[in-house]
Short mmCIF file of the C-alpha atoms (twelve columns), coordinates in Angstrom:
data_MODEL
# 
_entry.id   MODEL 
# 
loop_
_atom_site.group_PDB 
_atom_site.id 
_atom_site.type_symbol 
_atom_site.label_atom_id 
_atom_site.label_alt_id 
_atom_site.label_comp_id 
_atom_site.label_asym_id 
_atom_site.label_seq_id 
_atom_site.Cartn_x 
_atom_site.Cartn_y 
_atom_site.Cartn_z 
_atom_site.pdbx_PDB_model_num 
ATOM 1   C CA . UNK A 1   -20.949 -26.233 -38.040 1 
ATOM 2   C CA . UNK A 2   -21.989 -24.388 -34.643 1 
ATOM 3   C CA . UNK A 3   -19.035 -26.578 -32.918 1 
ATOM 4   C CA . UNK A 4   -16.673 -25.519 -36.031 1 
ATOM 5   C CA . UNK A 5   -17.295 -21.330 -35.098 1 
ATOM 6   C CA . UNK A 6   -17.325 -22.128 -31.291 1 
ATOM 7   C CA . UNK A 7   -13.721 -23.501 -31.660 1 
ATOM 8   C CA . UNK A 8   -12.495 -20.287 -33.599 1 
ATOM 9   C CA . UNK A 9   -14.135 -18.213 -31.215 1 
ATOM 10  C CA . UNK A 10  -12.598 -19.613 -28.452 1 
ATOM 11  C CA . UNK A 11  -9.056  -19.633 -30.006 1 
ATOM 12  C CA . UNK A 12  -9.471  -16.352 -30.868 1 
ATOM 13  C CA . UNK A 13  -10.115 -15.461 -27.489 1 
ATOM 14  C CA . UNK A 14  -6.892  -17.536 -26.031 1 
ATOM 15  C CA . UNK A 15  -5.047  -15.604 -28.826 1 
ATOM 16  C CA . UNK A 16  -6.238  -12.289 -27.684 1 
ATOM 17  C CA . UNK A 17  -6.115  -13.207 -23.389 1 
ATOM 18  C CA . UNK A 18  -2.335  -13.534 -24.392 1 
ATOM 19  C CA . UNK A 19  -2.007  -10.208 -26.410 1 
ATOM 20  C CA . UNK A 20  0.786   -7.916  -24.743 1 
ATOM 21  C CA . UNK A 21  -0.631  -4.780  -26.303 1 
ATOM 22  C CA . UNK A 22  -4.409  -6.282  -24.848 1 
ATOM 23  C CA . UNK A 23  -3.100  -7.747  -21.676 1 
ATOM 24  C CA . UNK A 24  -1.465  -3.873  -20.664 1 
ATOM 25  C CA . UNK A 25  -5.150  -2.202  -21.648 1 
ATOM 26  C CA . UNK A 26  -7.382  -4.345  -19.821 1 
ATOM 27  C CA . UNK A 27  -4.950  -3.877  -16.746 1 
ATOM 28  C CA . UNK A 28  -5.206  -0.223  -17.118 1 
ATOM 29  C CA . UNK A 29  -8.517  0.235   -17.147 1 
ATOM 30  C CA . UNK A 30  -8.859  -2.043  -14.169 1 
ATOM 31  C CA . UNK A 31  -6.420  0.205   -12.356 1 
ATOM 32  C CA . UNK A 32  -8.648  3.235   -13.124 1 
ATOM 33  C CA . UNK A 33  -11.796 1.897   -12.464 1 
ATOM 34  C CA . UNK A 34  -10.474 0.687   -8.652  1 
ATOM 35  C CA . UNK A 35  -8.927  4.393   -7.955  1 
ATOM 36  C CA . UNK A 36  -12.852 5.922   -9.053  1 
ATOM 37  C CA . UNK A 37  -14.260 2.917   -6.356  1 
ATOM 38  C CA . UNK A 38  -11.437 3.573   -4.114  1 
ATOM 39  C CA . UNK A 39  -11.887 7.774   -3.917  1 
ATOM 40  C CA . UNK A 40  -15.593 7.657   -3.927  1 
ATOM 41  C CA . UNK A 41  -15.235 5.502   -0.548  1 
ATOM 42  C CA . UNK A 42  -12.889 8.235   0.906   1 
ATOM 43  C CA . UNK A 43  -15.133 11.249  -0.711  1 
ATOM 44  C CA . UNK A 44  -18.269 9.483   1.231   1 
ATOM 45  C CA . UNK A 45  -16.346 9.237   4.557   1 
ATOM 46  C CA . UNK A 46  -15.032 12.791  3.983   1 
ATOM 47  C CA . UNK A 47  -18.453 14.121  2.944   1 
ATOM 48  C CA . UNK A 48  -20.453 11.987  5.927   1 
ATOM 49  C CA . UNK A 49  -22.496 14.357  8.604   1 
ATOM 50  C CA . UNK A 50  -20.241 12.322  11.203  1 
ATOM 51  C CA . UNK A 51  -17.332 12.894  10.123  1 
ATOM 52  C CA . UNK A 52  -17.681 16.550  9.197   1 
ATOM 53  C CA . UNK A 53  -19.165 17.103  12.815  1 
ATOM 54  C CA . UNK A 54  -16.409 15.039  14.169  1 
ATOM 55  C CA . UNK A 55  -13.964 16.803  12.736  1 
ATOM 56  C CA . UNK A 56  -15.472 20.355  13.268  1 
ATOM 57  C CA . UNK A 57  -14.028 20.225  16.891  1 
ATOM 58  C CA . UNK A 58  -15.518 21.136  20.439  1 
ATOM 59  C CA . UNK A 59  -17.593 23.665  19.310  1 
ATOM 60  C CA . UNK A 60  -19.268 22.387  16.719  1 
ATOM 61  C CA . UNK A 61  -23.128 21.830  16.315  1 
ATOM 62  C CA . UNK A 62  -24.707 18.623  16.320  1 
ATOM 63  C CA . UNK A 63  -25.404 18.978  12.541  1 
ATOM 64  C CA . UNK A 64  -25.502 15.370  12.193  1 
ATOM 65  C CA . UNK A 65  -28.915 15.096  14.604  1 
ATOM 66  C CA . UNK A 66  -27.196 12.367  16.068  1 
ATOM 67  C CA . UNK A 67  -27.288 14.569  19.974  1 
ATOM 68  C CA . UNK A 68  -31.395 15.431  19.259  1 
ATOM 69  C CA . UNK A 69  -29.505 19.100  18.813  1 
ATOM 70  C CA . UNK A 70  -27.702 19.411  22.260  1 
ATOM 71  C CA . UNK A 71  -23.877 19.900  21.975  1 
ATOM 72  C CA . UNK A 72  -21.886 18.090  19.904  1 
ATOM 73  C CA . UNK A 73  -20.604 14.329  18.659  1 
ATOM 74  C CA . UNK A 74  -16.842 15.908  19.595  1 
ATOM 75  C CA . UNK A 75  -17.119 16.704  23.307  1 
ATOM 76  C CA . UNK A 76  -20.040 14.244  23.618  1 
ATOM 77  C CA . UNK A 77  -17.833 10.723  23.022  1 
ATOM 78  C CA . UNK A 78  -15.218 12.540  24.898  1 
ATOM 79  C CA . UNK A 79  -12.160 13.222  22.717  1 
ATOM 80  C CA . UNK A 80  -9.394  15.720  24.053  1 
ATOM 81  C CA . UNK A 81  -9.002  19.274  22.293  1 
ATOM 82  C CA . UNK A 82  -6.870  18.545  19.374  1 
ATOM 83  C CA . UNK A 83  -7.752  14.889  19.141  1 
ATOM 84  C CA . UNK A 84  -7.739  13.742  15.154  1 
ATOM 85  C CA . UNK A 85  -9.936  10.847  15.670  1 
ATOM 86  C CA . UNK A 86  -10.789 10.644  12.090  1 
ATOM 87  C CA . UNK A 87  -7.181  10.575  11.054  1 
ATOM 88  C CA . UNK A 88  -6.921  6.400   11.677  1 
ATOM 89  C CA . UNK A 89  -10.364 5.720   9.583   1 
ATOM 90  C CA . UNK A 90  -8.363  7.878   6.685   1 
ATOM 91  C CA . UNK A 91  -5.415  5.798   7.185   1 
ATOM 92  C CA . UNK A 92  -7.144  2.864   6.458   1 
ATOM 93  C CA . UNK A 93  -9.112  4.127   3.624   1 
ATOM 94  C CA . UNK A 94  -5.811  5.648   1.944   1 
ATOM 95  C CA . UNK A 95  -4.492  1.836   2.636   1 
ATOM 96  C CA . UNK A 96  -6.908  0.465   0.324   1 
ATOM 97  C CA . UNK A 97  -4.783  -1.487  -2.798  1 
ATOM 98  C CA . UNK A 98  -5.481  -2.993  -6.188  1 
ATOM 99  C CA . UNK A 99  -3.950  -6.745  -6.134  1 
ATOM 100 C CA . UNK A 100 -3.691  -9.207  -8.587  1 
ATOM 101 C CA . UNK A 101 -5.182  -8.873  -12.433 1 
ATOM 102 C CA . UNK A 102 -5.601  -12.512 -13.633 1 
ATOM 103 C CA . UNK A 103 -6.844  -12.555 -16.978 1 
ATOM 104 C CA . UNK A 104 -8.511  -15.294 -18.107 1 
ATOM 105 C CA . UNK A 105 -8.470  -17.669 -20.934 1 
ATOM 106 C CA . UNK A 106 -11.490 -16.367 -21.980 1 
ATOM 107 C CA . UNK A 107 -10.126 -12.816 -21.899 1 
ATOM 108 C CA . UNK A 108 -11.486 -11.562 -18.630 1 
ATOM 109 C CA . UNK A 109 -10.402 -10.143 -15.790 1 
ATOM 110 C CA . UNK A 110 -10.368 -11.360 -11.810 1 
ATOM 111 C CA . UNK A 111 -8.844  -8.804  -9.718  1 
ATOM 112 C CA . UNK A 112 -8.240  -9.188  -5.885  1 
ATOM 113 C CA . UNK A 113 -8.518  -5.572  -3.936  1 
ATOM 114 C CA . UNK A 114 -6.790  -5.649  -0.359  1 
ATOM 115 C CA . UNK A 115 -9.537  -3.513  2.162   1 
ATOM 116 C CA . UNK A 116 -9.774  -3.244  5.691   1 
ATOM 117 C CA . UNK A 117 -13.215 -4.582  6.883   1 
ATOM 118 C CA . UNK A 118 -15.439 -2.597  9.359   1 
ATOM 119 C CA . UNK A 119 -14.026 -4.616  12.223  1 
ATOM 120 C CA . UNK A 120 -10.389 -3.270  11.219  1 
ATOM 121 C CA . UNK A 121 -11.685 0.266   11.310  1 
ATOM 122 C CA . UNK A 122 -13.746 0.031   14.692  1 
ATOM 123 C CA . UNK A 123 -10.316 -1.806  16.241  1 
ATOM 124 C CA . UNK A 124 -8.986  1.755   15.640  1 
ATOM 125 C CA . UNK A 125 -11.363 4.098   16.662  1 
ATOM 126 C CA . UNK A 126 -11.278 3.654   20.333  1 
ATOM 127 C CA . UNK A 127 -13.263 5.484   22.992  1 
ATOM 128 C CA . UNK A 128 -10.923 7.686   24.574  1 
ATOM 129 C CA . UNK A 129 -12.658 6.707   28.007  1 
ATOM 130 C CA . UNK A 130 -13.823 2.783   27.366  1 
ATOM 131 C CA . UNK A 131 -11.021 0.208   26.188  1 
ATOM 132 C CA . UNK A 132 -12.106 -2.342  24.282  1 
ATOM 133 C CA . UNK A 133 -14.886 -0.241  22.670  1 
ATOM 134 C CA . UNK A 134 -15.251 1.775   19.085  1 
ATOM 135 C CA . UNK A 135 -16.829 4.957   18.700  1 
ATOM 136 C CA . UNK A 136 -17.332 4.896   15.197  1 
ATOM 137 C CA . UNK A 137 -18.329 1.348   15.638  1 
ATOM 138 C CA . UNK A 138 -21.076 3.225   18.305  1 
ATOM 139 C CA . UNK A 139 -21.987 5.662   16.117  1 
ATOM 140 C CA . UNK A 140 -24.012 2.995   14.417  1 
ATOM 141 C CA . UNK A 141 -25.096 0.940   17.430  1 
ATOM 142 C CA . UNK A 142 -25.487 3.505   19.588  1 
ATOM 143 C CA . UNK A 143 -23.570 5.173   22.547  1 
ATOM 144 C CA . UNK A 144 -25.034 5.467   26.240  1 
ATOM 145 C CA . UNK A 145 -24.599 8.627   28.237  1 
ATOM 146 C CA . UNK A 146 -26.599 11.575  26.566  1 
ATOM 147 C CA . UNK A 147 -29.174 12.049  29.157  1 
ATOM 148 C CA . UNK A 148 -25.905 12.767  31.172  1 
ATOM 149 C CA . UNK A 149 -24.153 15.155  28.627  1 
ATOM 150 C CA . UNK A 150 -23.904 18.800  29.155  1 
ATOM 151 C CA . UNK A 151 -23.167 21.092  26.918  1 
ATOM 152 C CA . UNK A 152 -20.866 23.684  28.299  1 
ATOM 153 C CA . UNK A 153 -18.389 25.720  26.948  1 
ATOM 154 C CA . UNK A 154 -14.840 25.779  28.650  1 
ATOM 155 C CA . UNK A 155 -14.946 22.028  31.006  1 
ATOM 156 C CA . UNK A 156 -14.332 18.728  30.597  1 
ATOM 157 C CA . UNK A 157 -11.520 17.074  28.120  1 
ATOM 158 C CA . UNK A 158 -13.141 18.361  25.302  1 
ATOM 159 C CA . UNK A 159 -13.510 22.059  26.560  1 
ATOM 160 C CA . UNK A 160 -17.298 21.479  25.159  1 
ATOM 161 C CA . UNK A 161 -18.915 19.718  27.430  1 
ATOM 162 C CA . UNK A 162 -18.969 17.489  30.364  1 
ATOM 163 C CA . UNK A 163 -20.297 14.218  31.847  1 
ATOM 164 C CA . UNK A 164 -22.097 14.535  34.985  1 
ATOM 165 C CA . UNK A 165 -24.793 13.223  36.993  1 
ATOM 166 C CA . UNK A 166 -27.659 15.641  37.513  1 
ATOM 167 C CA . UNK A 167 -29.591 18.020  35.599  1 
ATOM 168 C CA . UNK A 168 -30.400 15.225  33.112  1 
ATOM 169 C CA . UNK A 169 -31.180 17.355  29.849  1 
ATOM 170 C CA . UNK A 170 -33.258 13.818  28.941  1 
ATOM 171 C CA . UNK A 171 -33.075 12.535  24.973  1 
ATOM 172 C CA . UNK A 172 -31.885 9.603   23.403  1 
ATOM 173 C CA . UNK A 173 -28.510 8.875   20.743  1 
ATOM 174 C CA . UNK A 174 -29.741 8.468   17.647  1 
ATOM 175 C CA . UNK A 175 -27.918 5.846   15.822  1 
ATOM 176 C CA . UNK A 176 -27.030 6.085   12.183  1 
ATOM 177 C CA . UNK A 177 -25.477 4.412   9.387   1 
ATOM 178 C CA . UNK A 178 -21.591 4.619   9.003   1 
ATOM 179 C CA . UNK A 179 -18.698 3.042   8.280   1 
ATOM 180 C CA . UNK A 180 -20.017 -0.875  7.973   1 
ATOM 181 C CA . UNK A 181 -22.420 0.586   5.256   1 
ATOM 182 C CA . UNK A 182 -19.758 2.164   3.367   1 
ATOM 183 C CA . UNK A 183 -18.035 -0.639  3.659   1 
ATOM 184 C CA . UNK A 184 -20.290 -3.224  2.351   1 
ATOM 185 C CA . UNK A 185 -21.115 -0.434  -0.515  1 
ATOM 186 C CA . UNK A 186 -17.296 0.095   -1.493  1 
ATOM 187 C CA . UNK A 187 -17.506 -3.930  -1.473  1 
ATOM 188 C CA . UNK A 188 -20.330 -4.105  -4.153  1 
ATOM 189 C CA . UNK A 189 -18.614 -2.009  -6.353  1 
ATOM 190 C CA . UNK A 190 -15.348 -3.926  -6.098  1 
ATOM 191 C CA . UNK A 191 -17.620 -7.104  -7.061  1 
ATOM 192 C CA . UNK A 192 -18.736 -5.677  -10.382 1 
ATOM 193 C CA . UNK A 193 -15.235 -4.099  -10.931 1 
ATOM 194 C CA . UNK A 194 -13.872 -6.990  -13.563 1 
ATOM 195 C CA . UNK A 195 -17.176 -7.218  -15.554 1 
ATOM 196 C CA . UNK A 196 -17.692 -3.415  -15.777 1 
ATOM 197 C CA . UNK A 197 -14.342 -3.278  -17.847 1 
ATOM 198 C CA . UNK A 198 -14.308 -2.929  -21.680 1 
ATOM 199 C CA . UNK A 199 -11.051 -2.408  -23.686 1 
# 
């Protein structure tokens, strides 16, 4: 008997995996569940003390305590006035596209999401003055230099601050969470994204 409504069950499921009208409607709400995934990864780079101090310019504060307070994440890793060094990271973000939606014999969905990984973000986020290195990649491991950063107004690329080797105002980077944590964040969401659907 338990065999008998297993069998029914299961056709009924085959029946309904193959349902146009069913089929369109689980793909839907698959589509809006990725864009909500997708634009609270961009809203939480957009939104990130980094990035707003990043983008804030040469004369910014250090709002993001990264500098102990002294100047400014800007002028300190060196970019020129006018630099957009965010601008790549947002490319990459805005890059971010829903796949393939399987479904299943069973009626469920497996979706594939095409994402850059942290390593594809840090390859384009160079230091302006070290090849081969990331400084949103050293925002979270650190970046050497600070007891040799001076703030002041009108020198250096930046017109912030300069680089120079005496007068050590002392103090140490602080390192903090970025991009690799929104990263692996974005990619627990996308996990769950086929079994939090319901049509």
């Amino acid at each position: 008997m338990m065999s008998s409504i297993n069998r029914r069950k299961i056709t009924k499921m085959i029946d309904l995996s193959r349902s146009t009208q069913y089929v369109t409607a689980l793909k839907h709400m698959v589509l809006i569940h990725f864009k909500k995934i997708k634009s609270e990864l961009i809203e939480e780079f957009k939104t990130h003390p980094v990035t707003i101090e990043i983008e804030a310019g040469p004369q910014a504060r250090n709002s993001s305590g990264t500098l102990g307070g002294n100047g400014n994440l800007f002028s300190f890793i060196g970019f020129s006035e006018g630099d957009k060094p965010t601008k790549p990271i947002y490319s990459k973000l805005e890059s971010i596209s829903l796949g393939s939606t399987i479904i299943m014999r069973d009626g469920r969905s497996r979706t594939t999401v095409k994402y850059p990984t942290a390593g594809d973000i840090f390859n384009v986020t160079p230091m302006p003055w070290a090849e081969g290195r990331s400084w949103a990649k050293g925002i979270e491991s650190g970046i050497a230099g600070l007891g040799l950063y001076l703030n002041k107004k009108d020198t250096g690329r930046s017109g912030a601050g300069i680089q120079r080797h005496s007068e050590s105002l002392g103090g140490k980077f602080r390192n903090t969470q970025y991009i690799s944590k929104m990263i692996k964040d974005f990619e627990r969401k996308i996990l769950t994204l086929d079994s939090n659907i319901v049509v």
